[in-house]
N, C-alpha and C positions, 0 to 999 in steps of 0.2 A: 240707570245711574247707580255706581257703587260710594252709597255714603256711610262716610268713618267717622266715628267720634273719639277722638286722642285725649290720652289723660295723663296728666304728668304732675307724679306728687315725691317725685325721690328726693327732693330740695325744699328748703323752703320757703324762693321763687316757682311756685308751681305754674301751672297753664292748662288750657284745654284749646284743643283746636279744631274744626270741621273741615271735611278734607271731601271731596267727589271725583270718582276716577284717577288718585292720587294726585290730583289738585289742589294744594291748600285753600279752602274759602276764607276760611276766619282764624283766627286766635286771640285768646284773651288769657290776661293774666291774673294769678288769684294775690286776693288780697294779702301781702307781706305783713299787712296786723294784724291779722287773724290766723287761726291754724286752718288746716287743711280740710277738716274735719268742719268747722265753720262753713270756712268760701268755696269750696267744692261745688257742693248742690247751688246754689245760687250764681256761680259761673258757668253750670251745665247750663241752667235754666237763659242766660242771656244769650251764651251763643245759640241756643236754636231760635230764639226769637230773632239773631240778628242775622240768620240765613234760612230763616222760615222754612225751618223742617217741624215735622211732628216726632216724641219717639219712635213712633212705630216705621217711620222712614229710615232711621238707622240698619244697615246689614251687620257692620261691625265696629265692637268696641277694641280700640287699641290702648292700651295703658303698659308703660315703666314696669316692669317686676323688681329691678333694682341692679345691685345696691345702691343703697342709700337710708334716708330717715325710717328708722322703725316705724314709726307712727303713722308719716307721709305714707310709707308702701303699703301700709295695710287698709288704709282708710283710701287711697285710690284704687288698690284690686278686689277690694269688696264692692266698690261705689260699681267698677267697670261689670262684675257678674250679677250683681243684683240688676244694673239698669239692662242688661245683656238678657237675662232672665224672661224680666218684665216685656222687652221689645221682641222679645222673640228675633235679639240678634248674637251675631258668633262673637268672640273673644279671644285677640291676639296679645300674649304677653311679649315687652319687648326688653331689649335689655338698656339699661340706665348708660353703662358705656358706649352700645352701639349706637345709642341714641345721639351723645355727645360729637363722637366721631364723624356722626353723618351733616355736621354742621362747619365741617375743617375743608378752608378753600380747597380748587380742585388739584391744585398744585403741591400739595402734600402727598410726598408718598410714601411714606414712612410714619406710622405717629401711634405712641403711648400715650392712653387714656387715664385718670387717676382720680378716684373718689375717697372722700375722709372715710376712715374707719377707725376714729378716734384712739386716743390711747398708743398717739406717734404711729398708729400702723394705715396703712391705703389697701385699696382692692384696686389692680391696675390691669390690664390686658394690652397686647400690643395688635397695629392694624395695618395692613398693607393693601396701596390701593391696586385692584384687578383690572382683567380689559373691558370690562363694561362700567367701571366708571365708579364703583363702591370702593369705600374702603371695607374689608374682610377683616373678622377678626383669626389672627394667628394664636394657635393654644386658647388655652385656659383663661379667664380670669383669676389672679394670684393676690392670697392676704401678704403684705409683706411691709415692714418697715419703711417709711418715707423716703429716709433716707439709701437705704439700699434700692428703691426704685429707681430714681435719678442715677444713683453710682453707674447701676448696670444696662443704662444704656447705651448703646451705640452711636457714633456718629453717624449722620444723614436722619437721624429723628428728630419728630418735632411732637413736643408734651401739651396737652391739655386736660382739663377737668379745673372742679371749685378748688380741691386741695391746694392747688399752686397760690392760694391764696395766702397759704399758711407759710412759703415758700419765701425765702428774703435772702438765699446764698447765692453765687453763681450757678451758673448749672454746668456739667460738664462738657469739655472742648465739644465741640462739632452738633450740640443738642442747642434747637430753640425751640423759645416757646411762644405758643401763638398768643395775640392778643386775647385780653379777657371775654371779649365779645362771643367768643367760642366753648368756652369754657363749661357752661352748662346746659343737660339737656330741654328739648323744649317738644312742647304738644305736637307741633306744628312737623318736627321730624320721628318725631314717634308715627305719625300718621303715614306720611312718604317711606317708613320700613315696612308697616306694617301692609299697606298698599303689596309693596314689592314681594313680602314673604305669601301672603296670601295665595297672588298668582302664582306663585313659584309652588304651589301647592303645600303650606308650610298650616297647621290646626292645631288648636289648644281645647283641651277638655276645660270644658264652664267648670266642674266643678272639682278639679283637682288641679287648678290654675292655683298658685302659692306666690307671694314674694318670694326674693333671693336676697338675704341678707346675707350678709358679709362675717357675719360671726354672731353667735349665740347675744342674747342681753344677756345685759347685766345682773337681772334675776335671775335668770337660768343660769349664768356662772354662780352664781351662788348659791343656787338650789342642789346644782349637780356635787360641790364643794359639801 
């Protein structure tokens, strides 16, 4: 049996999930009054208790790289190599938007992905669904103004991610947006990518696994200034 342990701290609705044979077992959510950094270890620690694995049962850690929370991404891709380390398991970084995406009914086939990057700008990528059943990302992920994300798209898409939260104008002709229930990534499909990259023959080096943040902090703009 191939067991995953999923971690997801790009938000600060975080999750962990336990997944066997790309089967989701479990998911649990981390505490919203605590930081990341807090409820982490103590929601690893329940989900194996509540699907009675040992560490040492885990093959692979799957975790977010991002974008998303500075803090969240560093404090889950260090959580997922150390415990990775320790178990003598592999480590699959996944990305924040593909994670999002993979939660968008099947009946989307068109749809932009959208995460805060404070300061009016978003990191957005677009995704189109293939014949096996994924939606695919197309290009890049791109930093770009909120607003000019919405302007520039197409009719036949449909948007999600947290940003739309920040989001109160029409959108334009031919673009919806999905209910919020979509909107954010979670453990639980962090698990079912990483499952799928895996076999697909897809590996990340332990130790040169990074977040992908979205743009430099705000010390380092100031530092480099």
């Amino acid at each position: 049996m191939f067991r995953i342990l999923a971690l997801e701290t790009s938000e600060l609705t975080g999750s962990v999930a336990a997944a066997a044979d790309g089967k989701v077992l479990a998911e649990l959510h981390l505490d919203p009054q605590q930081r990341s950094a807090q409820s982490l270890a103590p929601a690893i620690h329940s989900l194996l208790e509540l699907v009675g694995w040992q560490p040492c049962d885990i093959r692979l850690l799957a975790v977010t790289l991002g974008p998303g929370s500075f803090t969240g991404l560093r404090v889950g891709v260090a959580t997922a190599k150390v415990f990775a380390y320790a178990a003598g398991a592999e480590v699959l970084g996944i990305s924040t938007l593909e994670a999002i995406a993979a939660a968008v009914p099947n009946e989307v086939a068109a749809l932009s992905v959208a995460v805060d990057a404070q300061r009016g700008d978003v990191v957005a990528q677009q995704f189109r669904r293939e014949s096996a059943g994924w939606l695919e990302a197309v290009g890049i992920a791109a930093l770009v103004p909120l607003e000019d994300w919405l302007a520039g798209l197409p009719p036949g898409f449909a948007v999600s991610g947290p940003v739309l939260k920040k989001w109160t104008d029409p959108l334009p002709s031919g673009v919806t947006m999905l209910d919020r229930a979509f909107w954010r990534p979670t453990a639980a499909n962090v698990a079912r990518l990483a499952y799928r990259d895996y076999l697909a023959g897809r590996r990340d080096d332990l130790w040169n696994l990074l977040p992908l943040y979205s743009r430099p902090s705000a010390a380092e703009e100031k530092l480099r200034r």
